[in-house]
ChimeraX commands (.cxc) that place a marker at each C-alpha (Angstrom):
marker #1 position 0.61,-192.93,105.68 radius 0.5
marker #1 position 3.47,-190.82,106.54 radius 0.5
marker #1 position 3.06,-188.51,103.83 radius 0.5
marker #1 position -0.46,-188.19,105.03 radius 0.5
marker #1 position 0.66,-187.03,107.95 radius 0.5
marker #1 position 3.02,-184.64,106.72 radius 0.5
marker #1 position 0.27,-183.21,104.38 radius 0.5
marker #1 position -2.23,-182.69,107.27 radius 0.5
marker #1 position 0.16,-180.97,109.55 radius 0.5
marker #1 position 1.40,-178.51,106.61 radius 0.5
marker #1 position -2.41,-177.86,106.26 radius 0.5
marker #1 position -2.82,-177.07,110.38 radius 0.5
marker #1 position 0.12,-174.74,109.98 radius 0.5
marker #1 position -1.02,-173.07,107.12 radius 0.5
marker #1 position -4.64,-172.39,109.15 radius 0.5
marker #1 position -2.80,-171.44,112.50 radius 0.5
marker #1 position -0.81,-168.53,110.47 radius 0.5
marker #1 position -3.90,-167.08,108.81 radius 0.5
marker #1 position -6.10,-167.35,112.12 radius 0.5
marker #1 position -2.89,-165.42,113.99 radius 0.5
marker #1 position -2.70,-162.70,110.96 radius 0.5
marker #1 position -6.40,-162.41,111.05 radius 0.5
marker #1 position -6.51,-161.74,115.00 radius 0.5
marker #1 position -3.96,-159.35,114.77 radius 0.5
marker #1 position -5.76,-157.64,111.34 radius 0.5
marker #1 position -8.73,-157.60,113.60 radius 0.5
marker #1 position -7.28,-155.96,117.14 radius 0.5
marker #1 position -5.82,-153.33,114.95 radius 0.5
marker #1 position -9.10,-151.74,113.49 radius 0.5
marker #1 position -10.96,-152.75,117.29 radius 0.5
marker #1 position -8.56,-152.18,119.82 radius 0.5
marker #1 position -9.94,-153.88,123.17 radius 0.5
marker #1 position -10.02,-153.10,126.69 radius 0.5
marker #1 position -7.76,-156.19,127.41 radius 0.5
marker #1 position -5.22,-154.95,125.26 radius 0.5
marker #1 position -4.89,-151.31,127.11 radius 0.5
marker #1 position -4.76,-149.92,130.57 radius 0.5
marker #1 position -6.26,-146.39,129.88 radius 0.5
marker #1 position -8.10,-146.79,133.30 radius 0.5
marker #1 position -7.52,-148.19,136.55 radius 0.5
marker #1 position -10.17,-149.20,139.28 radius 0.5
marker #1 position -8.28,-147.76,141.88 radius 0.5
marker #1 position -9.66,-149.55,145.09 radius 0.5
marker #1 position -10.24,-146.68,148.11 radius 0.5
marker #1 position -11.95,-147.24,151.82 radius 0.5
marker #1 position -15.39,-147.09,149.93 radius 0.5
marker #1 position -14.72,-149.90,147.57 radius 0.5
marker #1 position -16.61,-152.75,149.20 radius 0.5
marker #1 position -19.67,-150.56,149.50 radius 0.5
marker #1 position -21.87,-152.18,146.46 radius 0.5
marker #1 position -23.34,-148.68,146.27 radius 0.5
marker #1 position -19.99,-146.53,145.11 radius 0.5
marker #1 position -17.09,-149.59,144.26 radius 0.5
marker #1 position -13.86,-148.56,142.91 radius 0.5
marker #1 position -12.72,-144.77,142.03 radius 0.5
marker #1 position -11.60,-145.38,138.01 radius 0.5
marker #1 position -8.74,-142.98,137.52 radius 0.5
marker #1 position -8.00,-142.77,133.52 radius 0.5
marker #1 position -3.96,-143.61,133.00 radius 0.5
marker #1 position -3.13,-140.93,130.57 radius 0.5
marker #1 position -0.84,-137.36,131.82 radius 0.5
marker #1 position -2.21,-134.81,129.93 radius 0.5
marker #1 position -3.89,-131.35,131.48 radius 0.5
marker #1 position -7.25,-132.56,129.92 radius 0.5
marker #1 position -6.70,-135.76,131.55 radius 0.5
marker #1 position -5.83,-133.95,134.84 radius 0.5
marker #1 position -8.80,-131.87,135.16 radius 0.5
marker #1 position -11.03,-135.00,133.94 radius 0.5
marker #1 position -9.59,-137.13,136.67 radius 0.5
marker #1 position -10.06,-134.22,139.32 radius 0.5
marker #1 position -14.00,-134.11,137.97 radius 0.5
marker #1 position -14.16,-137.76,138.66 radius 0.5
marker #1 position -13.20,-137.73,142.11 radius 0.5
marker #1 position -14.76,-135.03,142.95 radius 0.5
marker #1 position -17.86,-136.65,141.84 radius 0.5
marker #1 position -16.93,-139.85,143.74 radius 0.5
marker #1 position -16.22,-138.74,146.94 radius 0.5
marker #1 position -18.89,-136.75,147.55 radius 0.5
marker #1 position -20.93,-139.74,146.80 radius 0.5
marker #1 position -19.11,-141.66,148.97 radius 0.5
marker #1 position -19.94,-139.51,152.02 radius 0.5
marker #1 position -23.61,-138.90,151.38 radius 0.5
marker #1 position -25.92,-141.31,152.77 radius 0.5
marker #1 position -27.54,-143.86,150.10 radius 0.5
marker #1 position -26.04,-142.16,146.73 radius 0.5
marker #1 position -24.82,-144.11,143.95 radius 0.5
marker #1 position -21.35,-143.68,141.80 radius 0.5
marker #1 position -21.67,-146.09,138.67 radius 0.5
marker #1 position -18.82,-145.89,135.58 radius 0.5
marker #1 position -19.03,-147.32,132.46 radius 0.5
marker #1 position -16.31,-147.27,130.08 radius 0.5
marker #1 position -15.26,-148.17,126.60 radius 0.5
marker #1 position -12.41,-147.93,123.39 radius 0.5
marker #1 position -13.29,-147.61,120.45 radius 0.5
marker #1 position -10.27,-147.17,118.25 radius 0.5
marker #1 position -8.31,-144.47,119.23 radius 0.5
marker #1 position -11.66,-142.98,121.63 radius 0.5
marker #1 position -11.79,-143.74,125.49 radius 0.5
marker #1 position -15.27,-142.92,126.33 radius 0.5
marker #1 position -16.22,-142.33,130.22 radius 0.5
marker #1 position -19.95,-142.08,131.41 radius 0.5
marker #1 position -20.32,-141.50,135.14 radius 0.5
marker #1 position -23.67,-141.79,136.62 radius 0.5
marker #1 position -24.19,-139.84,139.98 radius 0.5
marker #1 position -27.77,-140.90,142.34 radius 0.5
marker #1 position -28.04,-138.79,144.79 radius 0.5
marker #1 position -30.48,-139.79,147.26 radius 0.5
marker #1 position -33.39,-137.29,148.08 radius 0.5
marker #1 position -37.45,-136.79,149.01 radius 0.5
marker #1 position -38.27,-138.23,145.76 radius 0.5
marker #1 position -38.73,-141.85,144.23 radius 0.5
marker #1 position -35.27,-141.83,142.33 radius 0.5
marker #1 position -33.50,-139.68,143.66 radius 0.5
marker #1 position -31.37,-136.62,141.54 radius 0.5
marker #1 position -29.61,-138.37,138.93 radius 0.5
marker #1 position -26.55,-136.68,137.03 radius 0.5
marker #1 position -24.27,-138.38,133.85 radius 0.5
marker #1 position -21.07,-136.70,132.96 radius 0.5
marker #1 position -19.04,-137.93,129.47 radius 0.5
marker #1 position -15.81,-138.01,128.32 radius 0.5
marker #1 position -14.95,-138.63,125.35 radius 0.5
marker #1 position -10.49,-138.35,125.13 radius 0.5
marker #1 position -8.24,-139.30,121.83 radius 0.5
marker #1 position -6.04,-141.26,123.62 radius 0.5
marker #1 position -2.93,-140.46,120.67 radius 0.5
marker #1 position -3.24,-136.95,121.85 radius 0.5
marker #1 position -4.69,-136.74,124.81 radius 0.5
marker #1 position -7.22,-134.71,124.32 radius 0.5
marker #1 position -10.95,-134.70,125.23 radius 0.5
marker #1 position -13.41,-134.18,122.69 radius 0.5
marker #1 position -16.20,-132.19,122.26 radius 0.5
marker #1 position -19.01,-133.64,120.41 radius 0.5
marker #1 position -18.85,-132.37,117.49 radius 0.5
marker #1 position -14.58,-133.39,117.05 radius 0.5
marker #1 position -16.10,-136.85,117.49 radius 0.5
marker #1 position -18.89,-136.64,114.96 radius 0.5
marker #1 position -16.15,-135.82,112.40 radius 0.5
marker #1 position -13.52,-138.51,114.01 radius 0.5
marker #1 position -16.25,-140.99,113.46 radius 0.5
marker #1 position -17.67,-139.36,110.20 radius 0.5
marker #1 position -21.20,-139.44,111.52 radius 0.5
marker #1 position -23.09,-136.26,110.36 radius 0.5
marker #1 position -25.53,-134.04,112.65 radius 0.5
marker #1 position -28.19,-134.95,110.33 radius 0.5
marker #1 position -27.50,-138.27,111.51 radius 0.5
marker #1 position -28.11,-137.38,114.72 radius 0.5
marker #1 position -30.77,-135.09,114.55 radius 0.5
marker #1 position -32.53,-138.50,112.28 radius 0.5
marker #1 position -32.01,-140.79,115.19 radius 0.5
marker #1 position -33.31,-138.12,118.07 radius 0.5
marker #1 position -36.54,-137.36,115.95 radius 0.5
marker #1 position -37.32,-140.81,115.75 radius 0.5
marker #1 position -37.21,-141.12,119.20 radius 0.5
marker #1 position -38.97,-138.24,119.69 radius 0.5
marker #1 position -41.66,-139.33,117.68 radius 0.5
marker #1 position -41.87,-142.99,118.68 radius 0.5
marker #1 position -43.03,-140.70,122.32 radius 0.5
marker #1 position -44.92,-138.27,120.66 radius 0.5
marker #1 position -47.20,-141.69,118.84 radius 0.5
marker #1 position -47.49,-143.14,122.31 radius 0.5
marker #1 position -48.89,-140.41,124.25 radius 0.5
marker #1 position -52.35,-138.80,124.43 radius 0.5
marker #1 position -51.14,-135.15,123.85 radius 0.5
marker #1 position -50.91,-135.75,120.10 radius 0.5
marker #1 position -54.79,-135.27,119.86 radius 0.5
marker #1 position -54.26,-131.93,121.23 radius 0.5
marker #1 position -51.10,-130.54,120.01 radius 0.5
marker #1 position -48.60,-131.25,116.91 radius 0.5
marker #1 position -45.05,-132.78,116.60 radius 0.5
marker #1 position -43.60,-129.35,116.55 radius 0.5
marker #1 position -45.54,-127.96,119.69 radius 0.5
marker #1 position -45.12,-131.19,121.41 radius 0.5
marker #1 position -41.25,-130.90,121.35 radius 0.5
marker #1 position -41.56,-127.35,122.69 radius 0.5
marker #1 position -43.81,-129.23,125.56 radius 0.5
marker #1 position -41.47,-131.96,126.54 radius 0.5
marker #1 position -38.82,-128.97,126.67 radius 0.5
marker #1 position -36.28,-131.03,124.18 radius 0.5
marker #1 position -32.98,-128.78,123.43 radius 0.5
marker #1 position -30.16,-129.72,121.28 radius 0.5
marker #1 position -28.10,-128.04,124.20 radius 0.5
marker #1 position -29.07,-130.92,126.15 radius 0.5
marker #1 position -27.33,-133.48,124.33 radius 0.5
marker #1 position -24.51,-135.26,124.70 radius 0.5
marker #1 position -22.10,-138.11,122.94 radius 0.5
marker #1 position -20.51,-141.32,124.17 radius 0.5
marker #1 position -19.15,-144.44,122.47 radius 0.5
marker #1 position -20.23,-147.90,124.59 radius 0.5
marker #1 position -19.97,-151.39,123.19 radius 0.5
marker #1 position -18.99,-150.18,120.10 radius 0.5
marker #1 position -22.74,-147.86,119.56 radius 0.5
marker #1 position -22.34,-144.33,119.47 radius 0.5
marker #1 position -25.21,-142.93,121.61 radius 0.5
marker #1 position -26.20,-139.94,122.24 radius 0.5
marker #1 position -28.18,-139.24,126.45 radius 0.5
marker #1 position -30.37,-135.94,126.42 radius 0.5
marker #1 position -32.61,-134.90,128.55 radius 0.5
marker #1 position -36.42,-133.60,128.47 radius 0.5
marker #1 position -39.65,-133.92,130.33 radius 0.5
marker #1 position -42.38,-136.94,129.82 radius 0.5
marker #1 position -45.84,-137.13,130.30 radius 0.5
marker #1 position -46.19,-139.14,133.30 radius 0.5
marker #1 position -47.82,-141.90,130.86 radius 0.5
marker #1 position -44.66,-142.31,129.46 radius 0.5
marker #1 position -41.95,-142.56,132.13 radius 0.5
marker #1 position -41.34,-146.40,133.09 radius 0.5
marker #1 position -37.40,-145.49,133.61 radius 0.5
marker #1 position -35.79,-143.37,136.58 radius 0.5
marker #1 position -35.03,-139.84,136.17 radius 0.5
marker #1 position -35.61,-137.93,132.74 radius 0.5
marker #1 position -32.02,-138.85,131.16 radius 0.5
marker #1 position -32.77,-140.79,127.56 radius 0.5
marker #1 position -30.41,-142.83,126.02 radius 0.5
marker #1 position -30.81,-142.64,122.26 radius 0.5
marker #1 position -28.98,-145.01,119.93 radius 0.5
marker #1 position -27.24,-143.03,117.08 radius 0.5
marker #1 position -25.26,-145.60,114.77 radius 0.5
marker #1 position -23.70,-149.23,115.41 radius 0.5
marker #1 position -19.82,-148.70,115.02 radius 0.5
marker #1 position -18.05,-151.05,113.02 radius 0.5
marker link #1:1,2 radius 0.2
marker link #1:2,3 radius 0.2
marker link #1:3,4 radius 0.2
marker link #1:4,5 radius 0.2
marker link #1:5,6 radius 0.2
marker link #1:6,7 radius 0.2
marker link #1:7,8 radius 0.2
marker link #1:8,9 radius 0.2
marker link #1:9,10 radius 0.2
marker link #1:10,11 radius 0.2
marker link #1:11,12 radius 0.2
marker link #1:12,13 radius 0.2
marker link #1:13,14 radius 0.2
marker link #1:14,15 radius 0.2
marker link #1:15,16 radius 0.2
marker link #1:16,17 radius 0.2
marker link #1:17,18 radius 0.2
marker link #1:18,19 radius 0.2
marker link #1:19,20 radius 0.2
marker link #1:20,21 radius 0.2
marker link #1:21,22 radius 0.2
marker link #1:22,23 radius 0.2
marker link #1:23,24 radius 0.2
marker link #1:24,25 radius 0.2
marker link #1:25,26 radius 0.2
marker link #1:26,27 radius 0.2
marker link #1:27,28 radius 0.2
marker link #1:28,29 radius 0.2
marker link #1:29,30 radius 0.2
marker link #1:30,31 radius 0.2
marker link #1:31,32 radius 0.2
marker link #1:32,33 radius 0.2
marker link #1:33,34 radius 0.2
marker link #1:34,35 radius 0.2
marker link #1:35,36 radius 0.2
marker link #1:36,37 radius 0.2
marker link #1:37,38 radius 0.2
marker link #1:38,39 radius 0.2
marker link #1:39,40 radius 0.2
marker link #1:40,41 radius 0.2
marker link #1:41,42 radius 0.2
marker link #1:42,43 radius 0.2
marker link #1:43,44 radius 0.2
marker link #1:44,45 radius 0.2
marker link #1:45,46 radius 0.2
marker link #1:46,47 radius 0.2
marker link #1:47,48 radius 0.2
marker link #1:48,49 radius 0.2
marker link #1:49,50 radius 0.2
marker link #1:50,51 radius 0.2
marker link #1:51,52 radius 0.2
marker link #1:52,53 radius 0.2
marker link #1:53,54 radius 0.2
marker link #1:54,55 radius 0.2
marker link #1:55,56 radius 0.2
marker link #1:56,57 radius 0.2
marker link #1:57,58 radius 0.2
marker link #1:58,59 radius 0.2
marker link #1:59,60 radius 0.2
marker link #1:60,61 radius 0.2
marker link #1:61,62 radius 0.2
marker link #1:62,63 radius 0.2
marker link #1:63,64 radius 0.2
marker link #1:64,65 radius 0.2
marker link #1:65,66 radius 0.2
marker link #1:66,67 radius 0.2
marker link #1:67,68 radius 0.2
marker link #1:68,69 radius 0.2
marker link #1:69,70 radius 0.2
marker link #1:70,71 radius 0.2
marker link #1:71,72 radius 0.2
marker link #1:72,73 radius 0.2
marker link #1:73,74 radius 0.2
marker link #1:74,75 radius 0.2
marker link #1:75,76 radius 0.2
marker link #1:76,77 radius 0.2
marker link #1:77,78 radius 0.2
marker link #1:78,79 radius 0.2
marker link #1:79,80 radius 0.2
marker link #1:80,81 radius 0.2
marker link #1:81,82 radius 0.2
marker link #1:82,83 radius 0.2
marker link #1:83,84 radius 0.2
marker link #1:84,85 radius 0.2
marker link #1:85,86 radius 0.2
marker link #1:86,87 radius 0.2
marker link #1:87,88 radius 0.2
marker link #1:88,89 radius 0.2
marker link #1:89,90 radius 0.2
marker link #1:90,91 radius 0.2
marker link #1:91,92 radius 0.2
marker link #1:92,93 radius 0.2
marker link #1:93,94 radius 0.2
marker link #1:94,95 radius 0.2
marker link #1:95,96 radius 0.2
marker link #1:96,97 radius 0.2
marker link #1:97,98 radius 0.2
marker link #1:98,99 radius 0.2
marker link #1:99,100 radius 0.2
marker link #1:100,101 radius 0.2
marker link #1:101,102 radius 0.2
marker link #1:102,103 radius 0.2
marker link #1:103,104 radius 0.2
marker link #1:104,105 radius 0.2
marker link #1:105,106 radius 0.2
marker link #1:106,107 radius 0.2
marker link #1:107,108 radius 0.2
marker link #1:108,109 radius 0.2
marker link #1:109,110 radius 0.2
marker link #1:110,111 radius 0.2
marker link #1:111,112 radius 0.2
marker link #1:112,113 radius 0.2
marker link #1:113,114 radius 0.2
marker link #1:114,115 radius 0.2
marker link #1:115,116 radius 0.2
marker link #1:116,117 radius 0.2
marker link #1:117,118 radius 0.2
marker link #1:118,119 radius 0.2
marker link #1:119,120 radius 0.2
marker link #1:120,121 radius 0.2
marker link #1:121,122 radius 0.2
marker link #1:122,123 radius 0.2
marker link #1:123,124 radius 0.2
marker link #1:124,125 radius 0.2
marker link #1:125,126 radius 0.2
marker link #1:126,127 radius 0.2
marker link #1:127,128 radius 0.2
marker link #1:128,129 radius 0.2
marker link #1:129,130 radius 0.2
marker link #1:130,131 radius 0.2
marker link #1:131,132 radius 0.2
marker link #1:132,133 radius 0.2
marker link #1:133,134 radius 0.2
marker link #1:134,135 radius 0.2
marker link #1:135,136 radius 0.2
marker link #1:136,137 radius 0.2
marker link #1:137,138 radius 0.2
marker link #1:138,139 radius 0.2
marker link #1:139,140 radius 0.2
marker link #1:140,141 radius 0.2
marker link #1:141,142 radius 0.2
marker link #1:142,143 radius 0.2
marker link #1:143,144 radius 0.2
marker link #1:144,145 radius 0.2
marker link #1:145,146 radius 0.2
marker link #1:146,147 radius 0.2
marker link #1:147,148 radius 0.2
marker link #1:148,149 radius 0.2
marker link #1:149,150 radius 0.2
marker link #1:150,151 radius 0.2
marker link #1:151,152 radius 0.2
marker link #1:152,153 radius 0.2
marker link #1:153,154 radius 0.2
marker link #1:154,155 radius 0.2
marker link #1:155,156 radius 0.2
marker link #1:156,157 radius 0.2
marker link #1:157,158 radius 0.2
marker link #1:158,159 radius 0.2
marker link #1:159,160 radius 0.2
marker link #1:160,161 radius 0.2
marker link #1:161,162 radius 0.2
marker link #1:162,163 radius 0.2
marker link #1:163,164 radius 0.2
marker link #1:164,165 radius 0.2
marker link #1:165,166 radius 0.2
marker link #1:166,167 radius 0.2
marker link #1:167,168 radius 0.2
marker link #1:168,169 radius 0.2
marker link #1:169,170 radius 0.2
marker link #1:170,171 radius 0.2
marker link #1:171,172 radius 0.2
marker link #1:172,173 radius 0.2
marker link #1:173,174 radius 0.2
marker link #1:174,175 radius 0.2
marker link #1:175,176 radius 0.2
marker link #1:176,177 radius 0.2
marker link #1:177,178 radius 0.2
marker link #1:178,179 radius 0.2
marker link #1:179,180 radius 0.2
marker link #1:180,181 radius 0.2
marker link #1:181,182 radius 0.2
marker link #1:182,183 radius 0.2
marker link #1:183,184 radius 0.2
marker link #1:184,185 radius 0.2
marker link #1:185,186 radius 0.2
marker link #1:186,187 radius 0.2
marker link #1:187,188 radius 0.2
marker link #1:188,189 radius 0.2
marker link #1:189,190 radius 0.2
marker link #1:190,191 radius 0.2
marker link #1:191,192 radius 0.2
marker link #1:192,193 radius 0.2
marker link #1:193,194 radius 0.2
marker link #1:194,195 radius 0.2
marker link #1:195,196 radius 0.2
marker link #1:196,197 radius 0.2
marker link #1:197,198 radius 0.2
marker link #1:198,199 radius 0.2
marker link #1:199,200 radius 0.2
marker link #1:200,201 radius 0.2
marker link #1:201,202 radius 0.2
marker link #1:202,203 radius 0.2
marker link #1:203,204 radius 0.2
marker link #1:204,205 radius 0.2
marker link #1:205,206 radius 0.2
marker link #1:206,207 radius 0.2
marker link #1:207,208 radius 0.2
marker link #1:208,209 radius 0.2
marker link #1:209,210 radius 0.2
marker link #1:210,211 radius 0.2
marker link #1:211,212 radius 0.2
marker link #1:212,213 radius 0.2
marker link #1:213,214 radius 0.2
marker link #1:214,215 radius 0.2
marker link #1:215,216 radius 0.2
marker link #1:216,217 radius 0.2
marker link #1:217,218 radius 0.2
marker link #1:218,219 radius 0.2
marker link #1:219,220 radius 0.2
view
């Protein structure tokens, strides 16, 4: 009975030791937000209005980080002090990337207002913000990648709507007034995505504003 008992608890040992070096295998490829304090919800005299919240202020020194931050509240305050506009934040690390995406409603004569997204995408060993294509090669995702996942979009629209009786893929695209120039990159929830903007048919729109978040690869 005893050495039973012995036995089992060597055995319970054995699995707590390869659970712990398994967590800590894991955290080190997926770093998590719980693990770092790259931002802080700074709390201001706006924070309990449900439309604006807390100013996030990212906790790195650099002069990329400086002018980032200044961008943020800049953004934030002025939304703060107009009448019904919107500050949201959404943030996310991935690895060695802090991504940022601020979405600005500012309230006007129309349905939904003027809607605005600004992203950051910062290499938190250096410092330094990204442009889009320093992450494409960080995360060794090619622009033919890309480009694949935006013309399926693209074309998933161009199926749906009645204009393709009238005019081709090519002349379509030219319609809607899609431009690589548009684009831009952001890591959330571990999906690179890429937001760009263009104009729908009216058939089409069932989301506010003309800002279309496109799903580029599942990170691992």
């Amino acid at each position: 009975m005893k050495k039973n008992i012995i036995i089992i608890a060597i055995v319970i040992v054995i699995l707590s030791i390869i659970t712990l070096v398994l967590t800590k295998e894991k955290n080190k490829n997926h770093k998590t937000l719980s693990e770092h304090n790259y931002v802080i919800e700074k709390e201001t005299d706006f924070t309990n209005n449900d439309l604006i919240g807390k100013l996030p202020i990212i906790n790195l020194n650099s002069k990329d980080i400086q002018k980032i931050n200044n961008e943020i509240m800049k953004e934030y305050y002025e939304c703060a002090y107009g009448e019904d506009d919107v500050f949201y934040y959404e943030y996310s690390v991935y690895k060695d990337i802090l991504s940022i995406m601020i979405r600005v409603t500012k309230a006007d004569d129309t349905q939904y207002g003027t809607i605005e997204y600004h992203f950051y995408n910062i290499n938190v060993k250096n410092e330094k913000q990204l442009k889009d294509e320093e992450l494409l090669k960080y995360l060794k995702v090619s622009n033919d990648d890309l480009e694949s996942a935006i013309n399926k979009k693209l074309k998933s629209y161009y199926d749906k709507d009645d204009l393709n009786k009238d005019m081709s893929y090519d002349e379509y695209i030219k319609y809607i007034k899609y431009s690589s120039s548009n684009n831009n990159l952001v890591i959330l929830k571990n999906n690179l995505y890429v937001y760009t903007t263009f104009s729908l048919t009216r058939s089409l729109i069932d989301y506010p504003g003309n800002i279309n978040e496109i799903e580029v690869k599942k990170l691992k």
